[in-house]
Structures are given as structure tokens and as C-alpha cells.
N, C-alpha and C positions, 0 to 999 in steps of 0.2 A: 593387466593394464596398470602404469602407475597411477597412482593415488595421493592425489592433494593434499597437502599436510597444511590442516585448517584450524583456527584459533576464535574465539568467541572476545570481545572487547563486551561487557556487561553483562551481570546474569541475573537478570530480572525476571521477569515472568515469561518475555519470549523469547529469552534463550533457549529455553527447554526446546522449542519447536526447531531452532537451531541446531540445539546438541542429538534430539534422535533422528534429525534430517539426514547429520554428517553420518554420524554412528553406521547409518541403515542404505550410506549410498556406495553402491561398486566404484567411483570415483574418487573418492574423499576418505580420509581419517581425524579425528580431532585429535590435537597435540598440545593443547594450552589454551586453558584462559585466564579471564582478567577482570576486576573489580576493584573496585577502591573502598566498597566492606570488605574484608580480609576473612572473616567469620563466614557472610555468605559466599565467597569466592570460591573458599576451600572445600566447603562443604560440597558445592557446585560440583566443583574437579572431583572430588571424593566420587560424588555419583556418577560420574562421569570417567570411569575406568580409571581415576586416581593421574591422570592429565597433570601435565607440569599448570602452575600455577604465578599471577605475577600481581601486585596493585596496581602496577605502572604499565598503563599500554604504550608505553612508546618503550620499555623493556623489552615487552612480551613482543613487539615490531622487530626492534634487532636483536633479542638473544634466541626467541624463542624458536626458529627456525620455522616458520609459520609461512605458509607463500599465499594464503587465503587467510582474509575473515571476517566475520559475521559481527557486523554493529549491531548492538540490541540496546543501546545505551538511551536517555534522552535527546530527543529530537533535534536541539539545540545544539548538541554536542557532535553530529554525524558530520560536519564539513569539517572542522580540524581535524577529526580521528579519521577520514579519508585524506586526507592531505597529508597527514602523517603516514598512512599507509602507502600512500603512493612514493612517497620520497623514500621510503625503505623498500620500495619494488614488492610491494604485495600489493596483489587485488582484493575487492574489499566487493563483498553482498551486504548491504547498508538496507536496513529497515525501512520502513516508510513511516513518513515523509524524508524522504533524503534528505532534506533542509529544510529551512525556515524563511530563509531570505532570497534576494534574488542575489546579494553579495557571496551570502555562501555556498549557493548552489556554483555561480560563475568560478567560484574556488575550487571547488572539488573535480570541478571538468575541467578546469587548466591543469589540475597535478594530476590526473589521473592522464591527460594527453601527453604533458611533457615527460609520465614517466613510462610509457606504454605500457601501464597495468589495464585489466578490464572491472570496469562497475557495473555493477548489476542493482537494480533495487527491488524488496519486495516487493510486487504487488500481485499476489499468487492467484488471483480472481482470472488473470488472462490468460494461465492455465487449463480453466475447465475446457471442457471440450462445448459444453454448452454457452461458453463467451464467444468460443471461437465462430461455432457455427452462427449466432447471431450477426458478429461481425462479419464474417462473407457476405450474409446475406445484404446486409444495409451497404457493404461499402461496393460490392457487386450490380450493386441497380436493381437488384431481387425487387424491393419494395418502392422502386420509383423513383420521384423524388420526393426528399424526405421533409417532413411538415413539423414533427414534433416529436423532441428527444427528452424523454425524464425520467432523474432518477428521486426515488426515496427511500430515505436514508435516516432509519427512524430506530435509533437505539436506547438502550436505558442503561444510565451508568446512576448511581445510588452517590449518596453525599460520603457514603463513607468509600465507596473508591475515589474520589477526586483527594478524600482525606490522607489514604494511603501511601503516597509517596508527595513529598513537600513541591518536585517539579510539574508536579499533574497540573494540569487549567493556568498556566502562566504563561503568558506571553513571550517570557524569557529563556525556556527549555521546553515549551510543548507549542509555542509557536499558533497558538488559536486552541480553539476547544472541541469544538461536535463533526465540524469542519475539517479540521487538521488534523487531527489526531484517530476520530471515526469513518469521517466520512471521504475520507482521502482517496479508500479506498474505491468506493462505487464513482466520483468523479474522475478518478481514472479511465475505470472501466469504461463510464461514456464518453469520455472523450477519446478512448480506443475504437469504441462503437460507432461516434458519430464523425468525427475530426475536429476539427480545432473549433474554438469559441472564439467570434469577432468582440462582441461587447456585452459587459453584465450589467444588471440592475439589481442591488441585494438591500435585503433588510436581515442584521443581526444581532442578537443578544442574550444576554442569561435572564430566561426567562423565570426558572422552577430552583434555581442553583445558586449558592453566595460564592459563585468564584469569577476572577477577573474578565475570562473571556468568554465564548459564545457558547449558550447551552442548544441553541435553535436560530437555523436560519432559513432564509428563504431567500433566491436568488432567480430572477429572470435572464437567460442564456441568449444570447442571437448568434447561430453557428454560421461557419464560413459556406456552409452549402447552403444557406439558405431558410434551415429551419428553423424557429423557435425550440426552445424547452427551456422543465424548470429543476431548478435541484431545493429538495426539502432534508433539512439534515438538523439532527436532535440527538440529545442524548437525554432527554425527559421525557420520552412517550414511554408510560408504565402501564403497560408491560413493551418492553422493544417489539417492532414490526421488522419482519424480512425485509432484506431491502431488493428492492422492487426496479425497474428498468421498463419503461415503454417506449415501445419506439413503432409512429406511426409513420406512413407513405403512402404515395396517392395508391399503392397496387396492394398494401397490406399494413397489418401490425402481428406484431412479436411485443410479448410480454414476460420478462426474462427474471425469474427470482432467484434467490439463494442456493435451493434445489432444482433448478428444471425450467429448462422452459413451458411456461400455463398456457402462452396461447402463443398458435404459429396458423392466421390465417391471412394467405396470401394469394392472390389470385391467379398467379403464372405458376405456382408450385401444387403440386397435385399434394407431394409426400406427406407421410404423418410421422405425428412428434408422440414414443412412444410418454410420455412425461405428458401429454394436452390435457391431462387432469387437473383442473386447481384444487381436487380434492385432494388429491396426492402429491402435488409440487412442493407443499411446503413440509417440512419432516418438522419431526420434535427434536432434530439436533440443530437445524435453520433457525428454530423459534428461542433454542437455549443462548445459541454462539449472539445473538444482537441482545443478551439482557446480561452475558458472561460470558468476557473475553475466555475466559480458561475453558473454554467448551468449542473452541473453533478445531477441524482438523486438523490435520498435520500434511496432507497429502500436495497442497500445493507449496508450500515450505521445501517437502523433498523435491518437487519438481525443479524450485528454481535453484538451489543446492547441487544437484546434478546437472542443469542447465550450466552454470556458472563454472564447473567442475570442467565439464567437456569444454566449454568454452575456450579455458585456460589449454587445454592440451590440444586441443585442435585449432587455437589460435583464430577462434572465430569470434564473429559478436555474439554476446549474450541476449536473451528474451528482452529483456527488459532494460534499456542501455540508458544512461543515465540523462541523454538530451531528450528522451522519450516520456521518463519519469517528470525532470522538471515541470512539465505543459500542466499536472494537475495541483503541483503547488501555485503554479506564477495564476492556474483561475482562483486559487482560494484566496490568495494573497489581493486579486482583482476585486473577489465578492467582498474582504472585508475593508477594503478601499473606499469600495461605493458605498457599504453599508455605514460606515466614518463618511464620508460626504456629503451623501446622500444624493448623489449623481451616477448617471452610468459611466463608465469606465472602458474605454477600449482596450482590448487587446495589440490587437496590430493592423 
């Protein structure tokens, strides 16, 4: 089968889960990357089977022969460099949070339509096979109707990671802080799980951290089916907590962690969850990856790498398509609205 000749735009920390994604998929080859240190670029590419190399992503766009690639760059930066990508007809697997804004999200899905490239965005949680099975069950009627959706989202990032690169905790390339950048992920997930949010009510701030944006928030949800929930989201609880997912209904609850589902008891479902242990749901790699990023898998990275890969060649849509992704930045963007107000905030 041909093989996707794909390119990396930054190589940061999650490049890496980029570059042994491509490396490691029957779809995909990597053929270049790109950074604007030159020092770590090369070194990058060196590791990296010795890959052509560029400073300039808008080179590495049209010289480098590239028909994919992989944004690992700051958060702030992904709506031009898909906008770029798409005007040079490459499709583009964009990190999370795809944007920041609701201006540059509306950008990157105008040029990725006008140019018919496909966009995919991280959010490899909806992967597991244990997101999926929760979401039948809730979106299937399994559990009723549904009363109360929440997630917590309780990580530890140290004052010398926020130290570490001068974009970290700024409004301007990371777009929010515990919220945005951590917890982007698990509001995804429940808003995959639950469906849309009508209106929020949020209090946010640094509460343990001297940087400009939010170390801890707290958010009250009113979803469009009807249920309450809450999202609790930090990057000061020391030591990090697994992030956690409840979801109650008048016929059951499911309690869905990092590792496994802990509790699946539902009254129309006989079956058992070989995982019903909370002794054993949470591992010591669940407990490392929420206190150090550099501890998270690799396994949903390749999934959606291959996802995006077939995509391209069988000319279908991808897992995770970019009008799909926007819904959990426009709640963050909602929570930190109301939490600046101090009013609730609707959605739609």
C-alpha cells in the first residue's frame, strides 16, 4: 500500500510521539521536519533516520514534498500553520487544542474546506476501546436518562515546567492554562460522552502558580440532554490525580479512569467489566502520565497517525474532524468567559 509522505512542523516534546507514530505505521513514512531552533531541528531529523530538514515551515510546505503533517508547535501557532498547510494542499494532524480562538478555529476550517485537505486533531482518549464502550452506553439509552456528567481533571505541573519554555501559561501561545492546555483533553472526552453543553457557570484562577493564566478551575455544566455536571481541572494537585469521568442515569453509573473502567453498574446490563476493580483500574503509568507529560503512551498518537493516514487514501473522514474538535475549546473558551464575568454564559 502506498505510504504517506509526512513531515513534523515543531519538535518539541510531542514530537517525539509524532515521529515513532509515523516511523511505526504501514501507512505513513516521515520525510522532514521543521523548527525554528536549527540546533534542536537537526538533531531531531538526525534521530529521526537523518529526514531532510527546514527552519521555515512554509519551505518545508512547498519544497519538502510532504502531503501530511504533524503540528507539535504552540497552541497559538496551529491556525496559521493549518492555513498554510492547507493552501499548499497538505493535510495537516494538528495537536490539541487546535486553536485558541473562535477566529482561528473559523480559519483553519475555511482553508482546510476550500482546499479539500482532511484535518484531524489529537485527542487520542477517543481511541481507547474503554471511551468508546462508555459512550454507547450513555449515548444508546443504556443508562436512561442522564442526570450527571463529570469530569476531574486534576494534574501537577511544577513551577519549573511552566519555567521551561517562555510560551507555557500565556494567554498568547498557550491560550489558558490547566484548562487548555491539560484538561482539553478529558472535556473533550465528555463532551464525546455526554453531547453538547447549553450553558456554564465557572470560577477560574492561579491559585498555587505566578503565571498569568488559570492553575484551577471549577465549572458548572448544563448539557443539552438535560443533565447537570461539573468539570474540576488543575494543574496544582501534588501529587496529580487520574482523571476521572462519572457519569450517572436514572438505570445506572459508569465510572471511567485513565486505566479502565472502576465501576459499570447498570441495571438493564447483566455483563461484567473485566477492569470493576478500583483496585486495579488505576496503574502506576495512569498515576506517572498526570504528574509528567513524558510518561503518557504512545498508543493513541499511533492510532490517530494511521487514522489520518487511511483517511487520506481512502478519501474518507477522519476520527476526529476538526468541527468535532472545536466544541471543547468554544466550552473552555465559554468557562473562562464566565469565570471573567462572573455570569453564566450560554452556549447556543
Amino acid at each position: 500500500m502506498e505510504k504517506i509522505k509526512w513531515g513534523i512542523i515543531g519538535c518539541g516534546v510531542i514530537a517525539s510521539w509524532h515521529a515513532d507514530s509515523v516511523s511505526a505505521s504501514e501507512y505513513a513514512e516521515l520525510v522532514a521536519v521543521c523548527d525554528v531552533d536549527e540546533d534542536k531541528g537537526r538533531a531531531f531529523a538526525e534521530q529521526n533516520g537523518g529526514v531532510a530538514f527546514a527552519t521555515d515551515y512554509r519551505q518545508m510546505l512547498e519544497e519538502g514534498g510532504v502531503q501530511a503533517v504533524s503540528i507539535c508547535t504552540p497552541s497559538g501557532l496551529h491556525s496559521e500553520m493549518t492555513v498554510a498547510a492547507a493552501r499548499a494542499g497538505v493535510h495537516v494532524l494538528c495537536e490539541k487544542p487546535m486553536a485558541i480562538t473562535g477566529p482561528q478555529i473559523d480559519a483553519m476550517m475555511e482553508a482546510v474546506e476550500e482546499a479539500g485537505v482532511k484535518l484531524e486533531v489529537i485527542f487520542q482518549r477517543r481511541t481507547y476501546e474503554t471511551s468508546k464502550r462508555v459512550r454507547e452506553a450513555v449515548q444508546s439509552g443504556l443508562l436512561g436518562q442522564m442526570t450527571l456528567g463529570d469530569a476531574y481533571l486534576k494534574y501537577y505541573r511544577s513551577p519549573a515546567y511552566y519555567r521551561s519554555a517562555d510560551w507555557r501559561a500565556t494567554w498568547e501561545l498557550d491560550g489558558g492554562g490547566a484548562l487548555m492546555n491539560q484538561g482539553v483533553h478529558g472535556v473533550d472526552l465528555l463532551l464525546w460522552i455526554m453531547g453538547d453543553v447549553e450553558s456554564v457557570y465557572a470560577k477560574a484562577e492561579s491559585k498555587a502558580r505566578d503565571i498569568e493564566v488559570e492553575d484551577t478551575c471549577v465549572a458548572l455544566l448544563t448539557f443539552a440532554n438535560g443533565a447537570y455536571g461539573v468539570i474540576e481541572g488543575t494543574t496544582s494537585s501534588n501529587p496529580g490525580e487520574p482523571t476521572a469521568f462519572y457519569l450517572h442515569g436514572e438505570k445506572g453509573t459508569i465510572v471511567l479512569t485513565d486505566k479502565g473502567i472502576c465501576k459499570w453498574a447498570v441495571s438493564e446490563d447483566k455483563s461484567t467489566v473485566a477492569d470493576n476493580d478500583p483496585e486495579q483500574c488505576v496503574t502506576r503509568a495512569a498515576l506517572s502520565a498526570v504528574s509528567d507529560p513524558r510518561a503518557m503512551g504512545r498508543a493513541g498518537h499511533q492510532a490517530q497517525v494511521d487514522d489520518l493516514a487511511l483517511a487520506i487514501l481512502k478519501d474518507r473522514e477522519p476520527m476526529v474532524t476538526g468541527e468535532s474538535a472545536r466544541k471543547a475549546v468554544e466550552l473552555i473558551l465559554a468557562i473562562y468567559e464566565s469565570a471573567r464575568t462572573g455570569a453564566e454564559v450560554k452556549l447556543r
